[in-house]
C-alpha positions in Angstrom: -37.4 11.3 43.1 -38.7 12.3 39.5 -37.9 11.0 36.8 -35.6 12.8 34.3 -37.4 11.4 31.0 -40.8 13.1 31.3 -42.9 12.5 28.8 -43.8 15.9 28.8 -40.7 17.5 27.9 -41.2 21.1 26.7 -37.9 21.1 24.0 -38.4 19.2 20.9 -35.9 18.3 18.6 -38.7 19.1 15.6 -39.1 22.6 16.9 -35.4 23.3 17.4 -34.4 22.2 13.5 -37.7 24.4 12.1 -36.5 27.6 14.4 -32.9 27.0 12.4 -34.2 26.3 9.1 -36.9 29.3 9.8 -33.8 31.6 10.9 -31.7 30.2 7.7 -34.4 31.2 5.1 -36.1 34.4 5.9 -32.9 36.0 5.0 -32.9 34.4 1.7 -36.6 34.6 1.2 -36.1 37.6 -1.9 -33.7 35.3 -4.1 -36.4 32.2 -3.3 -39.2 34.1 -4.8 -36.8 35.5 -7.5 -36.2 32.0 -8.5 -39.5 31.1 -8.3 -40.7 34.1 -10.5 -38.0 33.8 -13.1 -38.8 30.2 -13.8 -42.1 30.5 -14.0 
């Protein structure tokens, strides 16, 4: 029987939270630059 903790698991947590934080800001990716322009 294999084991079910392979070391070699293909899903990270890491990826999984920077594919939601990816998905979160290229919608708001205009008002970050907007920000970023008006401040400076």
């Amino acid at each position: 029987m294999q084991d079910d903790n392979s070391p070699h698991d293909p899903f990270n947590w890491g990826y999984l939270i920077a594919a939601l934080v990816v998905l979160l800001a290229l919608p708001l990716m205009h008002v970050i630059v907007g920000w970023f322009v008006f401040y400076l």
